[in-house]
C-alpha positions as CSV (number, residue, x, y, z in Angstrom):
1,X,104.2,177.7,109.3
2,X,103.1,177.3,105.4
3,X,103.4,173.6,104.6
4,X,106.1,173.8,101.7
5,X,103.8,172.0,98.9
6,X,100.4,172.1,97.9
7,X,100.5,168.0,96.8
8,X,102.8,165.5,98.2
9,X,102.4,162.1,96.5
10,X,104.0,159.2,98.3
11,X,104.5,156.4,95.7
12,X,105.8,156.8,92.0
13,X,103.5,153.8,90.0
14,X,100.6,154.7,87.9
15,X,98.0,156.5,90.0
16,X,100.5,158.6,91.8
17,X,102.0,159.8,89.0
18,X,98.8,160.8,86.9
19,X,97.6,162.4,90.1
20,X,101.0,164.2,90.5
21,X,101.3,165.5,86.9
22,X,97.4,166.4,86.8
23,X,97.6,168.6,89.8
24,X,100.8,170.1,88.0
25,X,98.6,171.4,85.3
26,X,96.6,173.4,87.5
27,X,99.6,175.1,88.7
28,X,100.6,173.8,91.9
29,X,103.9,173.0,94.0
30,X,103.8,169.3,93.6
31,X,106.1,166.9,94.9
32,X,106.7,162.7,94.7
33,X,108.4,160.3,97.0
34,X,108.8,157.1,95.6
35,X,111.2,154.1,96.6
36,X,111.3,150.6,95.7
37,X,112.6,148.4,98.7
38,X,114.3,145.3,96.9
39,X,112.6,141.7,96.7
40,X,113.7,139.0,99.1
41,X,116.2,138.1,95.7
42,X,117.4,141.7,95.4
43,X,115.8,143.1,93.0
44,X,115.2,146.3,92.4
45,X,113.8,148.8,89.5
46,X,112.8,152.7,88.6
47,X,110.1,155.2,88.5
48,X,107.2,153.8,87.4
49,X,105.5,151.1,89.7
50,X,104.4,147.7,89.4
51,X,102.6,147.8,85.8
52,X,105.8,149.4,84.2
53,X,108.5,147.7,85.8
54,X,106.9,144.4,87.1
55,X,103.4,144.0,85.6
56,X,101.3,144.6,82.3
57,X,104.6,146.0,80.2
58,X,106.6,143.4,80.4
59,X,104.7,140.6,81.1
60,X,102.4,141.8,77.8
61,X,106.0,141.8,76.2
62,X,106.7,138.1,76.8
63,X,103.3,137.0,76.4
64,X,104.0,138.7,72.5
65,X,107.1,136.8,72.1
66,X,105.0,133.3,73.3
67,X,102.3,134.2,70.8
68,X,104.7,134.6,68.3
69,X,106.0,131.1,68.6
70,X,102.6,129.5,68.1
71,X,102.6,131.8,65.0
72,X,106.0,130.3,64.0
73,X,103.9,126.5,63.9
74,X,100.9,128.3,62.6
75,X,103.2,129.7,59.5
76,X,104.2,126.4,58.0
77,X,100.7,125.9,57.4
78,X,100.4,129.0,55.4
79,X,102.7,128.2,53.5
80,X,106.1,129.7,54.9
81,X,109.0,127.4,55.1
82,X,111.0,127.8,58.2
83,X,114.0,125.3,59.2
84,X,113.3,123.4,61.8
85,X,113.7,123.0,65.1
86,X,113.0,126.9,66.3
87,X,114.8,128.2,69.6
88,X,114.2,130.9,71.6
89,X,117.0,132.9,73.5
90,X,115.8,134.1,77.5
91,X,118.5,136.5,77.5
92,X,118.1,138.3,73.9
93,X,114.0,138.9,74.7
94,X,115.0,140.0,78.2
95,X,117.3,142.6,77.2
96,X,114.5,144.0,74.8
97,X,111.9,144.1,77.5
98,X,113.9,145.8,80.2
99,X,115.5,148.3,78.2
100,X,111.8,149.1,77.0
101,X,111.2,148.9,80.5
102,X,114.1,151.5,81.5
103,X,113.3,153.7,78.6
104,X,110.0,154.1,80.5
105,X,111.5,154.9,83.7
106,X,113.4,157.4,82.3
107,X,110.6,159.0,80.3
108,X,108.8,159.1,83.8
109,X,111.6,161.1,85.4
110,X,111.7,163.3,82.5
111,X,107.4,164.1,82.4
112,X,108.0,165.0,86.0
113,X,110.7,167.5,85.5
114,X,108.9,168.9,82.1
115,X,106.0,169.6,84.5
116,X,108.2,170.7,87.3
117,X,107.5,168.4,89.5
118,X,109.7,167.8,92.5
119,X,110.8,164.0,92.9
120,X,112.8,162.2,95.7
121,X,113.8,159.3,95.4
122,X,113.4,158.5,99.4
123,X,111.5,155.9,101.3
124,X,108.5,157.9,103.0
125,X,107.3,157.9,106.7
126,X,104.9,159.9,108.4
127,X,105.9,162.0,111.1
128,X,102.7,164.2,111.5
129,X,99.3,164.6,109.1
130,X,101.1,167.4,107.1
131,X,104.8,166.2,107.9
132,X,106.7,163.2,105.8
133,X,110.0,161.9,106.6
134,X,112.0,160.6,103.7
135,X,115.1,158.6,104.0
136,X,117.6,157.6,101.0
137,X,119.2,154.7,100.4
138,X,122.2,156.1,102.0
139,X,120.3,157.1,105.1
140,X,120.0,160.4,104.2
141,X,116.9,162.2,105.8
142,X,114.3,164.6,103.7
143,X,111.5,166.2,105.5
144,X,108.7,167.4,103.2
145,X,105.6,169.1,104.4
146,X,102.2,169.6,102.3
147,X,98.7,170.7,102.6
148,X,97.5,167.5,100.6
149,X,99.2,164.0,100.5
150,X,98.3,160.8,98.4
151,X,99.3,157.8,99.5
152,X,99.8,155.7,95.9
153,X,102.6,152.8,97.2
154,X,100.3,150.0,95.7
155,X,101.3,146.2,96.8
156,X,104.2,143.9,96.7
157,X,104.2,139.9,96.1
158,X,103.6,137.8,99.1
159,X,105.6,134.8,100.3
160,X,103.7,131.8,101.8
161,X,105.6,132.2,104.9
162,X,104.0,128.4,106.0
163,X,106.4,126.5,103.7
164,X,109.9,125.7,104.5
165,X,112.3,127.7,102.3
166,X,110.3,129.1,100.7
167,X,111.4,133.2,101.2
168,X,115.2,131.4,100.6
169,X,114.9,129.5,97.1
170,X,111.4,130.9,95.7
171,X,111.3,133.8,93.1
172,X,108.4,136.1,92.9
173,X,107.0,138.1,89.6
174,X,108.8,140.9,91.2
175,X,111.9,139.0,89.9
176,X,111.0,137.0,86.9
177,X,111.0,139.8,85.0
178,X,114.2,141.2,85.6
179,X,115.9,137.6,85.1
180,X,118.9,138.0,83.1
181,X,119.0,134.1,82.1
182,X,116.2,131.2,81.2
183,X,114.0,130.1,84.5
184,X,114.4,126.8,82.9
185,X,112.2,124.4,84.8
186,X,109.8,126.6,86.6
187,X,107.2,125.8,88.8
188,X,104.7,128.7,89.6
189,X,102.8,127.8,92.5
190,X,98.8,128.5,93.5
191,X,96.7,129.4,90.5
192,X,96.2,133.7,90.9
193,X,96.2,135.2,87.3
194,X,99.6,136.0,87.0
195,X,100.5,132.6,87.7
196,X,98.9,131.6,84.6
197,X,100.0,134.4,82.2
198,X,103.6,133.5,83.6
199,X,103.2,130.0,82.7
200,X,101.1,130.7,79.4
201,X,104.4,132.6,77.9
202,X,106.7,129.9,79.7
203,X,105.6,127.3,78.1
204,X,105.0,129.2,75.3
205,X,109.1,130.0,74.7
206,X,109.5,126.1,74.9
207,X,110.2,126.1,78.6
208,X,109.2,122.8,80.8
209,X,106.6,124.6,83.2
210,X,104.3,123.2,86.3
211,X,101.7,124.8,88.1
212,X,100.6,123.7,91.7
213,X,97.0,124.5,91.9
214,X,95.8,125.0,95.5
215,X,91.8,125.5,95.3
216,X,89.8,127.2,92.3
217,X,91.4,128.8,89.9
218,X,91.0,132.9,88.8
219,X,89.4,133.5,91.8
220,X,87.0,136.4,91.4
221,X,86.7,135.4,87.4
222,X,83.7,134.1,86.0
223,X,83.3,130.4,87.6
224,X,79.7,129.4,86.5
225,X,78.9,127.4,84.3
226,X,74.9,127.2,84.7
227,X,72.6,123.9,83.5
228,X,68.9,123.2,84.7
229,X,69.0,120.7,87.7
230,X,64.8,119.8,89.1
231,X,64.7,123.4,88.6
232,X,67.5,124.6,90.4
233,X,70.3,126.2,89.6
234,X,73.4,124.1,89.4
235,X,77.0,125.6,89.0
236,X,79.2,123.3,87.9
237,X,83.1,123.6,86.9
238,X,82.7,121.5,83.3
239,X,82.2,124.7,81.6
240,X,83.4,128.0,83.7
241,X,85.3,130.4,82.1
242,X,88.5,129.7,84.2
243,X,88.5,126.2,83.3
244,X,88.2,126.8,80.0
245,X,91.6,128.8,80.2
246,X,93.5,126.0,82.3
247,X,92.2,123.3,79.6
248,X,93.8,125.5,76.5
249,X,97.0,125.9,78.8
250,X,96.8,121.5,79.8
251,X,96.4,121.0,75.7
252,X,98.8,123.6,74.8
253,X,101.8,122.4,76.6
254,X,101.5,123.5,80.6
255,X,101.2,120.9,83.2
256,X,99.2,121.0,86.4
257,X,99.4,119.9,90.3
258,X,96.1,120.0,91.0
259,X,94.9,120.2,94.4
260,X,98.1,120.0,95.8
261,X,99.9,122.9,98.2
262,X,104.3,122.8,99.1
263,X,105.4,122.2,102.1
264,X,109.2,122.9,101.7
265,X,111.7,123.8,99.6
266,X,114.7,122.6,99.5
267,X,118.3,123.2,97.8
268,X,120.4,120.4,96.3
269,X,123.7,120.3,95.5
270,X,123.2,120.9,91.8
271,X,121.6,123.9,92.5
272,X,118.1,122.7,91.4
273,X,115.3,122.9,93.9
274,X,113.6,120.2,95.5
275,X,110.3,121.1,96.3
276,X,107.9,118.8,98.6
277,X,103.9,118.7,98.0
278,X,101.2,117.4,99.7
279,X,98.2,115.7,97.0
280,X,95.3,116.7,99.0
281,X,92.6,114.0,96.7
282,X,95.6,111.0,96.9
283,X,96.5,112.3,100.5
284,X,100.5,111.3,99.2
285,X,103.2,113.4,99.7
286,X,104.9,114.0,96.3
287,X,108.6,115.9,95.3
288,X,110.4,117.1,92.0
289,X,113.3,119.1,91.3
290,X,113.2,122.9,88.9
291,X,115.3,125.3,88.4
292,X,113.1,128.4,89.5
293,X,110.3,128.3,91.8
294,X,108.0,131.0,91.6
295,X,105.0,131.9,94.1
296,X,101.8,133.7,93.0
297,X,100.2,133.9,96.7
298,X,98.3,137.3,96.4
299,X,100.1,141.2,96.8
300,X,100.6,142.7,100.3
301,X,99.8,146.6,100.2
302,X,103.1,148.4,100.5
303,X,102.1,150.4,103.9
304,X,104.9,148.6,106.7
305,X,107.2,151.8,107.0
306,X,104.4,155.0,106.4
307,X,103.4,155.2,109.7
308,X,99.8,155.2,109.1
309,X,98.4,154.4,112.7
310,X,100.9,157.6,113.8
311,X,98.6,159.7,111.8
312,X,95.2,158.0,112.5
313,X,95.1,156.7,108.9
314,X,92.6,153.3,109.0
315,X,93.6,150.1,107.5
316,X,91.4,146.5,107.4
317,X,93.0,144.6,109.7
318,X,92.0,141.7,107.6
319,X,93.7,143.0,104.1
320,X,96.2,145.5,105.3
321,X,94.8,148.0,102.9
322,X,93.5,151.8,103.5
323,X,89.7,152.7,103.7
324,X,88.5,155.2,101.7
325,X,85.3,156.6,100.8
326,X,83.6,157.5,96.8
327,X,86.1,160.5,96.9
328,X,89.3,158.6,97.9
329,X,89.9,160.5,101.4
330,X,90.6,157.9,104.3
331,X,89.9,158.9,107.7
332,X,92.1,161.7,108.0
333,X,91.3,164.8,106.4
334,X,93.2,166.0,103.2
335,X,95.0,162.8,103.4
336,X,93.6,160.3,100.3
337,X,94.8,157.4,98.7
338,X,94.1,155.6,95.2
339,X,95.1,152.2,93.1
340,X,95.9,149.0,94.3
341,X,96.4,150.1,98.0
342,X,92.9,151.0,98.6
343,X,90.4,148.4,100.1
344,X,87.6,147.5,97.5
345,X,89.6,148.7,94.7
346,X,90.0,146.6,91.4
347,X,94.2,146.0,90.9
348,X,94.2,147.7,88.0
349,X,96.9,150.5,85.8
350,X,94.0,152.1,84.1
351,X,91.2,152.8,87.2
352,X,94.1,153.8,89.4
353,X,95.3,156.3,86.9
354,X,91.6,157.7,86.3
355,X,91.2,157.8,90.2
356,X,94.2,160.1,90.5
357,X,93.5,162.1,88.0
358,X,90.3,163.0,88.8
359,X,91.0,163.1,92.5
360,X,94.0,166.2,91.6
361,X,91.0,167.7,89.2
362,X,88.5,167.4,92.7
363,X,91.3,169.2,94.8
364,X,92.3,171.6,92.6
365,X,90.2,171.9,89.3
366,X,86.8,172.6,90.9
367,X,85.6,169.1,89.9
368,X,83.0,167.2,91.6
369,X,83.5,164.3,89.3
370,X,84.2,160.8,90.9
371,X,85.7,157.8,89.9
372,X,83.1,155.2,88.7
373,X,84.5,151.9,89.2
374,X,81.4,149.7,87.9
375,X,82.0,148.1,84.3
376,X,85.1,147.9,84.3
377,X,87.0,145.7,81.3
378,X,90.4,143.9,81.9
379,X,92.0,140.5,79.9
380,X,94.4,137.6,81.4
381,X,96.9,137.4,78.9
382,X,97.3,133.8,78.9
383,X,97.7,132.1,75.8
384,X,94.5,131.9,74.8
385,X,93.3,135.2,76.7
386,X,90.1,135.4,78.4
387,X,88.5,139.6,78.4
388,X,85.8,140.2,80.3
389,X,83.6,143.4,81.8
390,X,80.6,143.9,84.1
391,X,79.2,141.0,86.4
392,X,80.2,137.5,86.2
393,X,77.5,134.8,85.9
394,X,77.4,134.4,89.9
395,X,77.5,137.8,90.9
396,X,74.6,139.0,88.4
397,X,72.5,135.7,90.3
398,X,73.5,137.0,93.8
399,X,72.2,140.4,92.7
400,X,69.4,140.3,90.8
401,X,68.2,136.9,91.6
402,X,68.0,133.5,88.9
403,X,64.9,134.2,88.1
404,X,66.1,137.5,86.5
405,X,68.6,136.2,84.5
406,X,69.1,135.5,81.2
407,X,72.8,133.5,79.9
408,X,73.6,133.7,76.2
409,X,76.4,131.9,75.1
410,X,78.2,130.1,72.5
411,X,81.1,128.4,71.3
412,X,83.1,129.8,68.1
413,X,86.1,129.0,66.1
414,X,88.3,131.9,64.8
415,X,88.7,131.7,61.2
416,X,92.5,132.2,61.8
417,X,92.3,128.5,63.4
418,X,91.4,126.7,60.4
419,X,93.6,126.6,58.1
420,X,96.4,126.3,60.7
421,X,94.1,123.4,62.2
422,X,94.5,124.6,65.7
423,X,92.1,123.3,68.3
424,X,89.2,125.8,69.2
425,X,87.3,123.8,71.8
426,X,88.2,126.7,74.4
427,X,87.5,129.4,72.3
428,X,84.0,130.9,74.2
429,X,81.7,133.5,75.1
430,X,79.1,134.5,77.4
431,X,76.7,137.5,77.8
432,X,74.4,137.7,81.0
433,X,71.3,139.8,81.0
434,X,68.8,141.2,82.7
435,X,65.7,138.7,81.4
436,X,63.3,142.1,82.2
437,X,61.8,143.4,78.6
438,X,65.1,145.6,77.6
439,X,67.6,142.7,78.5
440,X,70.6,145.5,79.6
441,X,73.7,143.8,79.4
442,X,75.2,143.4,82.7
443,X,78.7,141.5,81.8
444,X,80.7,139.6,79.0
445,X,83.2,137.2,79.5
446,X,84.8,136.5,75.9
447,X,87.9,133.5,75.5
448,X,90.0,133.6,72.2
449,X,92.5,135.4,70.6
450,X,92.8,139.2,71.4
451,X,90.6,139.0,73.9
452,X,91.4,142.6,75.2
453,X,91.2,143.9,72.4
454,X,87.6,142.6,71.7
455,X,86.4,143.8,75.1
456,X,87.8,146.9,74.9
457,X,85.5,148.1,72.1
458,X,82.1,146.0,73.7
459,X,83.1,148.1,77.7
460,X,82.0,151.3,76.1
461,X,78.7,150.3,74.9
462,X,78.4,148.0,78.1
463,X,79.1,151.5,80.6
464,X,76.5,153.0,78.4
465,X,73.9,150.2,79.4
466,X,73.8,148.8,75.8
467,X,70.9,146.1,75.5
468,X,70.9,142.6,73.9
469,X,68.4,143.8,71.2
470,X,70.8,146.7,70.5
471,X,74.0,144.2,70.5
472,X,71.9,141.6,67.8
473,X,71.0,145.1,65.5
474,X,75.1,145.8,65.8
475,X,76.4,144.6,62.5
476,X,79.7,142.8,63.4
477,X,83.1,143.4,61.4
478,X,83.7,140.1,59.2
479,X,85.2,137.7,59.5
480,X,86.3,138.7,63.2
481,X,86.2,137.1,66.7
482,X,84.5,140.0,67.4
483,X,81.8,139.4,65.3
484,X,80.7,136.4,67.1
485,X,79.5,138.6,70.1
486,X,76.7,139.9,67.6
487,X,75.9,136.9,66.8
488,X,74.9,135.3,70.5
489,X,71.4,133.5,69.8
490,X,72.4,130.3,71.6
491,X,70.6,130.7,75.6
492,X,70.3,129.0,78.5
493,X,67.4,130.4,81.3
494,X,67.7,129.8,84.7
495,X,65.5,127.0,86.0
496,X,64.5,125.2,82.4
497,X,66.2,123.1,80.4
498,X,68.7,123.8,77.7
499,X,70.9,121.9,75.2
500,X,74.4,124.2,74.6
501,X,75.7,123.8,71.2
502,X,78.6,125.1,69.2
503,X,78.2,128.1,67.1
């Protein structure tokens, strides 16, 4: 009647894994299920989950090889002398990536085995609270039991199942990726973020690229952009952070469908794909043909074949994905679940990782320690990426209240940009604060070049409740983008009036 493992772990991407090889270290019989069901296009990939195989890896690969085609222009201004005109080769920068990428799965396999950890490579379904069923490829049935078990099967790209065709012909970033040859003419519909860092390194390896935007874009990004109205506050669009990105991407090369949504896709007899649109402001509907069609609708947790309900395991019924509580247990006991399948979760590597760690130290460590998911810093790697951590503008007002806010912000131009003569009318940040006596910084949102990287070093003193005093007594690293942040004495108070000007 002893359930075989201590720790079964269904779903090989980052959190299950770190909670897998964490629970390892304390000794215990740990086992992982994981199995990738292919896309709609047949593709398929290893151990590792979406970040390795499908997200920050290799899209942060091809967003590199973009950037360094703006540094090609950039060098002839410095001085180099390169022979015009420059091409770029889809297949030679593929190969790269995904071998990097299958180095990674392999290195994964390896870890587990290193810390003897059992894998099977089976698609999981639950047959009782303690009892999974796994099935191979072939069909072949594997029935593990275990006293704990993580669910860690994260999300999968969705298809807008209204438009005609569009499950047939369209492409989702679960494919890009793994493309073997150019997307030539690509069109990546509705505006989420990785529909702009596909486009930013589209357009950025000389490739014609559209995007259809549907509403507003970077949805749950900074949108504010705050100016004194009779004393009211008045968000507008001319200066939001996500705006700011999409101009960059307009003036750098990317074109835009705005406020339009498909409504079929069709093939022709070239092979190209005719896609129809509807322009909601010109009420016209409007075609074109590409080559690759790719949607960016939002991620579906991965739960359709677990068997959740069998177990008692809750779900929103809205969002498909599994409640849990500060500890990551759903409903049923010593069942949990962490990353991008959980409900109220941020989608990212790094807090999914931390969450399984320090779940595995809570089950078997003696820990008490849980996951802290406020101030958290991430970057959209488009072109000219946009970092940011803490609160945006809106959700510090809806907090706190206007009245107890206080905006500093300024435009800069990176150093870098001038002798190149590159356009910096994007390049931006923005700190809000408390306006009590301290000022406690409760989120930046920086635009420019290495963006994460920037962030990365302000998120620690941010998590420690760093003050705007304390940030104008930092002395900044010259002459850096970074500095700039130390440097933030232009404001804007809610309710009175303000000129912004350039830094």
């Amino acid at each position: 009647g002893k359930n075989e493992y201590d720790l079964l772990v269904i779903g090989g991407g980052s959190g299950g894994l770190a909670c897998a090889k964490e629970a390892a270290q304390f000794g215990r019989k740990v086992a992982v299920m994981d199995y990738v069901e292919p896309s709609p296009q047949g593709t398929t990939w290893g151990l590792g989950g979406t970040c390795v195989n499908v997200g920050c890896i290799p899209k942060k690969l091809m967003h590199q090889a973009a950037l360094l085609g703006s540094a090609i222009k950039d060098a002839q201004h410095y001085g180099w002398n390169i022979s015009q005109p420059v091409h770029h080769t889809w297949s030679v920068m593929a190969q790269g990536v995904q071998n990097y990428v299958k180095s990674l799965n392999w290195g994964h396999r390896v870890q587990l085995q290193e810390k003897k950890v059992k894998y099977f490579n089976v698609k999981g379904s639950f047959s009782d609270p303690h009892t999974v069923r796994g099935l191979t490829k072939a069909g072949k049935e594997t029935v593990v039991t275990a006293d704990n078990i993580v669910i860690a099967t994260g999300g999968r790209p969705k298809h807008p199942m209204d438009v005609a065709g569009a499950l047939e012909y369209g492409i989702t970033s679960d494919d890009l990726f793994w493309l073997k040859e150019s997307p030539g003419k690509t069109l990546p519909s509705f505006i989420l973020y990785v529909s702009l860092e596909c486009a930013g390194f589209l357009t950025g390896i000389g490739l014609d690229t559209t995007v259809m935007v549907r509403s507003v874009p970077l949805r749950g990004f900074d949108q504010a952009s705050h100016i004194s109205k009779k004393n009211q506050i008045c968000f507008t669009t001319q200066q939001q952070m996500a705006s700011l990105v999409t101009d960059h991407m307009e003036s750098y090369g990317t074109k835009f469908l705005k406020r339009c949504f498909p409504t079929k896709v069709e093939k022709l007899k070239s092979n190209r794909l005719q896609v129809t649109w509807k322009n909601a402001d010109l009420d016209t509907e409007e075609t074109d043909s590409f080559d690759t069609v790719m949607w960016a609708v939002g991620r579906a947790p991965d739960t359709k074949t677990l068997n959740l309900e069998t177990v008692g395991v809750k779900t929103n019924s809205e969002t498909g994905k599994i409640i849990v509580d500060a500890s990551e247990a759903t409903s049923v006991p010593h069942i949990y679940a962490v990353g991008d399948i959980t409900e109220g979760r941020p989608e990212l590597t790094p807090t999914a990782i931390a969450a399984g760690k320090l779940l595995a130290q809570r089950l078997f460590g003696q820990s008490s320690e849980l996951m802290d998911y406020d101030n958290v810093p991430t970057t959209v790697f488009t072109p000219l990426e946009y970092g940011c951590v803490g609160l945006s503008e809106e959700a510090a007002v809806q907090r706190h209240g206007s009245d107890n806010i206080e905006v500093y912000h300024a435009y800069y131009k990176p150093l870098e940009f001038t002798v190149a003569e590159r356009d910096a009318t994007q390049c931006y940040m923005k700190m809000v604060c408390l306006r009590e006596r301290e000022q406690r910084i409760l989120g930046l949102h920086f635009i420019g070049p290495n963006a994460g990287e920037v962030i990365q070093g302000f998120a620690l003193g941010i998590k420690c409740g760093a003050t705007y005093p304390q940030m104008m007594k930092t002395v900044g690293i010259h002459p850096t983008c970074a500095e700039e942040v130390t440097k933030l004495h232009i404001t804007k108070r809610s309710g009175l009036d303000a000129t912004v000007t350039g830094c």
